[in-house]
C-alpha positions as CSV (number, residue, x, y, z in Angstrom):
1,X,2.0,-54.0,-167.7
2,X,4.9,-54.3,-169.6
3,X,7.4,-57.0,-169.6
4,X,10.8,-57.6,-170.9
5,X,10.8,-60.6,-174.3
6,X,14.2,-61.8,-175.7
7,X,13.7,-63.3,-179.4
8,X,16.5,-65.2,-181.4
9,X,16.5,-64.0,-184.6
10,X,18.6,-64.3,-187.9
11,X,21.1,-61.7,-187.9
12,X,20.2,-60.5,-191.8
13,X,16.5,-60.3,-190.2
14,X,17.0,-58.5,-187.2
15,X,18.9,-55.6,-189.7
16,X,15.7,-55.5,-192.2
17,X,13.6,-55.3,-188.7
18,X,15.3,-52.2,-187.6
19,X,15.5,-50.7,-191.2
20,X,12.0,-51.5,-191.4
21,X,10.8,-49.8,-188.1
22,X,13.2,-47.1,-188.9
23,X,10.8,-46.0,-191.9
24,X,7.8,-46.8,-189.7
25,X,9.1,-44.5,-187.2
26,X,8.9,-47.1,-184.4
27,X,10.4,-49.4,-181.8
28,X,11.1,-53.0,-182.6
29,X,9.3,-53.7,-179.4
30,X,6.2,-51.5,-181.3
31,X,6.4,-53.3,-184.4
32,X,6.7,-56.8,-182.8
33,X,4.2,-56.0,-180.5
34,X,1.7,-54.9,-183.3
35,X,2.8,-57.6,-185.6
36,X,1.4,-60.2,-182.3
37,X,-1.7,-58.4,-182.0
38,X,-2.2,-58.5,-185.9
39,X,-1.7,-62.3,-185.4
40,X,-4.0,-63.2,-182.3
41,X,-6.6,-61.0,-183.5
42,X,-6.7,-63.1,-187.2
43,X,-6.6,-66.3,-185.4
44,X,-9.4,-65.6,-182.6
45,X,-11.9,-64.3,-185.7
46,X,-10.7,-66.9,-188.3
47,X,-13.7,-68.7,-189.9
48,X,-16.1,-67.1,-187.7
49,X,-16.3,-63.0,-189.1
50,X,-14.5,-61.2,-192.1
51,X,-13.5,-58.3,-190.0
52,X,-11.2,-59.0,-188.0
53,X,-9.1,-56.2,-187.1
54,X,-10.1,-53.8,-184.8
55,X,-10.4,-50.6,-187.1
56,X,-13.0,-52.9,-189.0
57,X,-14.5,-54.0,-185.7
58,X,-15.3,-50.8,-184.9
59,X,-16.8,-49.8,-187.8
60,X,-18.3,-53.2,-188.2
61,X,-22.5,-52.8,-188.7
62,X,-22.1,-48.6,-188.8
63,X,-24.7,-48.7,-192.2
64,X,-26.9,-51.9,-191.2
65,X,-29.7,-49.7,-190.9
66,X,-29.4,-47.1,-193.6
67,X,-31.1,-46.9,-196.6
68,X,-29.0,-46.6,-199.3
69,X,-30.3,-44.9,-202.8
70,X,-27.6,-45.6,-205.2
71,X,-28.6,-43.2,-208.4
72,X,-28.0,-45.5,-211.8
73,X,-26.1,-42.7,-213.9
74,X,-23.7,-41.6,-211.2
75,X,-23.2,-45.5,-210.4
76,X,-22.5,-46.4,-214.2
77,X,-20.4,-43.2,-214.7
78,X,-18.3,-44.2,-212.3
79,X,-18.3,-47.9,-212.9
80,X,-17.2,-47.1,-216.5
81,X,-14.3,-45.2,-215.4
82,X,-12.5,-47.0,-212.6
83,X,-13.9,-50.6,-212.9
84,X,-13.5,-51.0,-217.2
């Protein structure tokens, strides 16, 4: 169910919000709404788990179980050229 909110905002704010959804391709109400769910999603998991959004939620545990062979060379060849 959706429901009407009225926010006071800084004028300058309110134009870098529009601008800002504009290259999002979205609402203000869409944004706002997304930037709440961000927040109460943080805040319920702080301290207690590391993945706290729900795209990391869902994925969250996917390898527990899997047996991962990680083959030395590859793994140094490609530590040596993105981690040095």
């Amino acid at each position: 169910m959706e429901s009407k909110l009225t926010l006071r905002l800084d004028k300058n704010i309110i134009e870098q919000i529009k601008v800002y959804a504009l290259q999002q391709q979205c609402s203000v109400s869409d944004l706002t709404e997304r930037l709440y769910k961000t927040v109460l999603v943080k805040t319920s998991t702080k301290g207690s788990d590391k993945f706290g959004t729900p795209f990391a939620q869902k994925y969250k545990g996917i390898l527990a179980d899997k047996v991962i062979d990680v083959d030395d060379a590859r793994f140094d060849a490609l530590s040596e050229k993105y981690l040095r």
